[in-house]
N, C-alpha and C positions, 0 to 999 in steps of 0.2 A: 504494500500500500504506500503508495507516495506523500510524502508531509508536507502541509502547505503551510510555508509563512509567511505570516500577515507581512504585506509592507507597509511600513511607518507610514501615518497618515502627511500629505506634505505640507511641510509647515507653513503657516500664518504668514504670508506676506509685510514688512511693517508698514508704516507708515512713510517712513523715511528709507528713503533707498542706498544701501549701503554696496562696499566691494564685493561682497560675499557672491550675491544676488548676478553676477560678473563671472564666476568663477565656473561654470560647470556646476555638473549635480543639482541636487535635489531643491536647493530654496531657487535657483535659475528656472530652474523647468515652470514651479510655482510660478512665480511672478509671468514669465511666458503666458502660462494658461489661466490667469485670471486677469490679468492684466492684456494683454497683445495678440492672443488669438481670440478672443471670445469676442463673437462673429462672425469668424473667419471661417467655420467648419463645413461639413457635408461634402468630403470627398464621396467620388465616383469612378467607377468602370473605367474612367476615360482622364484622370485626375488622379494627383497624389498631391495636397495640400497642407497646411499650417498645421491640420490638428494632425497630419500623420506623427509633426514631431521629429521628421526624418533628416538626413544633412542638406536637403534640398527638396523642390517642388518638381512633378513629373504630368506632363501630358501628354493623350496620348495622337499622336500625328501620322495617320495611314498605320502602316503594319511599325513605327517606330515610335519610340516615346523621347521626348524635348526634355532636357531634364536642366532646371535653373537654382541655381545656388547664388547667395549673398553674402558679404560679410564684411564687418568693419573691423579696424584691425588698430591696436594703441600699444607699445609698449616701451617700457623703462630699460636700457639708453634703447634711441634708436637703431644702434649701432652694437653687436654682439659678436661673440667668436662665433664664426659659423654662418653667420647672415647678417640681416637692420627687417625692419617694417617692409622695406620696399618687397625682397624677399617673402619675407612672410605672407603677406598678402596677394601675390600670385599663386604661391605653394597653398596658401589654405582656403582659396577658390576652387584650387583645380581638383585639391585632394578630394572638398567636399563633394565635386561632381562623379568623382572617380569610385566614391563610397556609394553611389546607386546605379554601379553601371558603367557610367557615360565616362570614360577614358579618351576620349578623340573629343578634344576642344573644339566648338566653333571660334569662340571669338570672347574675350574679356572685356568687359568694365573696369575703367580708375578714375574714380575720383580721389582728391589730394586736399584736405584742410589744411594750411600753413597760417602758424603764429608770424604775425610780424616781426620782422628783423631774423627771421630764419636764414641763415646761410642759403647763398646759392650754389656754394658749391658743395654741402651736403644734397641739396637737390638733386645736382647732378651726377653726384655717385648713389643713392638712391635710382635714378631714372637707369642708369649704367645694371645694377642689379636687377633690376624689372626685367630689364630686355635679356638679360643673361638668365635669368627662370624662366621667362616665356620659352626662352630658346630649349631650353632643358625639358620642358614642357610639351613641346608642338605647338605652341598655343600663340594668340594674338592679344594685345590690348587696341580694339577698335574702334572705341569712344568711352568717351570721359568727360569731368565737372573737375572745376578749381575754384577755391576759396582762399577769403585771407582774411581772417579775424585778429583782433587787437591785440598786442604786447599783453601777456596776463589773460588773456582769454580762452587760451589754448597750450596745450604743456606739449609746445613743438611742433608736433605736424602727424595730423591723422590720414590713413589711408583705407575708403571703401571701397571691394573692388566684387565684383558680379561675373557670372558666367553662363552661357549656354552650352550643350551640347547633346548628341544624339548618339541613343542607345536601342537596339532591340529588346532587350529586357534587361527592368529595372530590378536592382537585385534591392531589397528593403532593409532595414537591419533588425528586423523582427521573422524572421527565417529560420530559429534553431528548434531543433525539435534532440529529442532524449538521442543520445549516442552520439551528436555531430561534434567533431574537433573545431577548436578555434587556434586560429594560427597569427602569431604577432609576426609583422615583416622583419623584426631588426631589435635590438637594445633598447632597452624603456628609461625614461626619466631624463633624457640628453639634453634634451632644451631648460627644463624647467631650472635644472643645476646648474648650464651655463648662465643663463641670466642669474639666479642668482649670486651667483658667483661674483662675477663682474657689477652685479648695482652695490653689492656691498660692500666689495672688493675686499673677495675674502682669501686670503692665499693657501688656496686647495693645491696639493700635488698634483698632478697630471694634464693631461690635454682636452678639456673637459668645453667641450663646443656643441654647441647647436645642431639638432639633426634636420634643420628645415631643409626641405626638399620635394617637387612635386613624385606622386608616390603612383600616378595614372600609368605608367610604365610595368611596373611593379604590378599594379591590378590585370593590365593588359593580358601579362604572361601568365595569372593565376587563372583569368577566366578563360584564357585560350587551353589549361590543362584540364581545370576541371568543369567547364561549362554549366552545365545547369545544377551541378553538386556544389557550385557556390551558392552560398543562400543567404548569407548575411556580412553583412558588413559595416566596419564605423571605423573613425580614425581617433584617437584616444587622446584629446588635444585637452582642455579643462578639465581636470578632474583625474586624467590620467585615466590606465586601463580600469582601473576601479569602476570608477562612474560611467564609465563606455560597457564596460560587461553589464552593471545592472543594470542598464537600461534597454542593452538587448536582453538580458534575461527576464525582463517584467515583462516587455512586448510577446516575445514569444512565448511566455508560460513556463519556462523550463529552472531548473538550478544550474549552475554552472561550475563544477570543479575544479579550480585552480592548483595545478602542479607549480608551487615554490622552484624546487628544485629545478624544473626547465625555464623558469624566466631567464631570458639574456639579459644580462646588463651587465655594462660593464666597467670594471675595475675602479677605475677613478670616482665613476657615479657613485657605484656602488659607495665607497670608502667616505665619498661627502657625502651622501646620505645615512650613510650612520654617525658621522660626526655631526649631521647640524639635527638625527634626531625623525629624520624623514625617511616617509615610505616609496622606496621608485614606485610599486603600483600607483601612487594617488599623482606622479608628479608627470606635470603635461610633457607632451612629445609632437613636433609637429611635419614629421618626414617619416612617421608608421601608420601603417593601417593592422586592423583588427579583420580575418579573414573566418567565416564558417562555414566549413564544408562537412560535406555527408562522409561519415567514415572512409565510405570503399573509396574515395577521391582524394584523403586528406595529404596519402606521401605523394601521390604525383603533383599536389597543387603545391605542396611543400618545398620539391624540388623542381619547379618554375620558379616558386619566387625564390629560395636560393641560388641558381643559374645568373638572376639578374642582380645587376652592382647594387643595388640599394635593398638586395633581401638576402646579403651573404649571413648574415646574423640571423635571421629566422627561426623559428622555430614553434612544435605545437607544443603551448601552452593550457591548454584544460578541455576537458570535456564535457559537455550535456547531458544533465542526468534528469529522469523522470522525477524527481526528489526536490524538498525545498526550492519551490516554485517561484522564481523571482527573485534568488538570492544566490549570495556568491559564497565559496567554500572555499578554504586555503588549505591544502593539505602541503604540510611543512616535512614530510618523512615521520617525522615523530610522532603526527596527532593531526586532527582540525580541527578549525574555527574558523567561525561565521566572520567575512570579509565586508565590514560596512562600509557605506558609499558614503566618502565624505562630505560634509555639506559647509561649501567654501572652500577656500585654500590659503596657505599660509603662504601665497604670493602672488600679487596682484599683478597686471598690466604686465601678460605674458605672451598675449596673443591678439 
């Protein structure tokens, strides 16, 4: 008999809107849904919309579905080991379209809010990055907005950036059913530790940078192994895998067994994550995705994305079990325990 538990009911939105509400997980999603979707609902046949809650919106156009993603992008410096915003916000455009699917960009969105007195020649190595992700990418930035708000009115320079593209079928991230593996492309926690690292400047041993990078490449080769035995997918950015598994685990109905011992990550992270106290699963990543596949698919789809430069670190991390329904399970070698989905993160303006 399979144990259902309850999930936490989702907390009380305040009154005042804090970082938290920012971060991924559980008070994010709230605010979402009592606040910014409500009206928005009644997907169809022909539509995948707001209330899906998915990394993007999907219609469906003849025998192909249009699949469009948004997102605004802020973070502390602009500038990082590894990438800046400019970066960012290509890579986490394209990843979000690549998480239902749609791997082959039509064409991107950039708009650019700049504070007054901003460098122009951060601008320009900024723009220098764009065009060197798109290119990594396949991808185009085709139209765009520019602003320029007053000294103090903006902390630097925000960048929102959009996408379209086209897919025959959209993969959901609510697809796992009891038995299916989950496959993380690469090392978990890379981004979240290099910023931190760097805003606080904290002198961590090793080479500890940024894993932005668009990851549509990486899907390409997972769906071309295992076709329709991919089922689910998400990219583990707020919140980390934490908050990315429970969220496909409450969608799909299922529990999810996390194997400790095969998480990747590596060395360096690892080692600042237990010095500042932190969980790689809870800490963002923004160059992995989250893969579910149907058992009999999962080594062949494992070694597609291993094959390819951005999934040599790979590996399946946990399985689907008919059991505790909507919640995450950490099995350490030693024992388990129930893996709570953080709510908030103890670092802000990451993404």
């Amino acid at each position: 008999m399979s144990t259902v538990l309850r999930r936490p009911p989702p907390p009380r939105v305040d009154d005042r809107i804090t970082l938290k509400y920012g971060a991924g997980g559980r008070s994010m999603r709230a605010l979402i849904d009592t606040v910014f979707a409500t009206g928005f609902t009644g997907a169809d046949t022909t539509r995948i919309g707001l209330d899906a809650m998915d990394d993007g919106a999907a219609f469906r156009i003849g025998d192909d579905w249009l699949v469009l993603s948004t997102d605004s992008h802020v973070v502390q410096p602009v500038f990082f080991p590894g990438g800046d915003i400019g970066r960012l916000a290509v890579c986490g455009t394209v990843n979000d379209l690549a998480m239902m699917g749609a791997a082959d960009v039509l064409g991107l969105t950039c708009a650019v809010i700049i504070e007054e007195g901003y460098a122009r020649a951060d601008l320009e190595r900024l723009h220098a990055s764009v065009r060197e992700a798109c290119a990594e990418a396949g991808a185009s930035i085709v139209t765009g907005d520019t602003k320029v708000m007053g000294r103090g009115e903006l902390d630097g320079v925000v960048f929102n950036t959009a996408g379209v593209a086209l897919t025959r079928r959209v993969v959901r991230d609510n697809g796992l059913r009891p038995g299916d593996r989950v496959i993380v492309t690469g090392t978990i926690g890379d981004h979240g530790i290099a910023i931190m690292a760097v805003r606080h400047q904290l002198a961590l041993e090793g080479d500890l940078r940024s894993d932005v990078a668009p990851v549509n490449g990486v899907v390409r080769a997972a769906l071309a192994a295992g076709g329709d035995a991919v089922v689910a997918m998400k990219d583990p950015t707020r919140g980390g895998v934490t908050s990315a598994l429970h969220e496909m685990a409450h969608k799909s109905g299922v529990g999810i067994l996390v194997d400790e011992r095969a998480l990747p990550v590596a060395a360096p992270v690892r080692a600042a994550a237990e010095l500042l106290g932190l969980e790689p699963l809870h800490i963002a990543n923004e160059g992995k995705a989250l893969i579910g596949v149907r058992p009999e698919a999962a080594d062949a789809v494992l070694a597609a994305v291993q094959a390819h430069p951005l999934g040599r670190g790979a590996a399946i991390i946990a399985t689907c079990a008919d059991d505790f329904h909507g919640a995450l399970v950490l099995d350490t070698g030693f024992g388990r325990r129930l893996l709570a989905e953080p709510d908030g993160e103890p670092l802000p303006r990451i993404c």
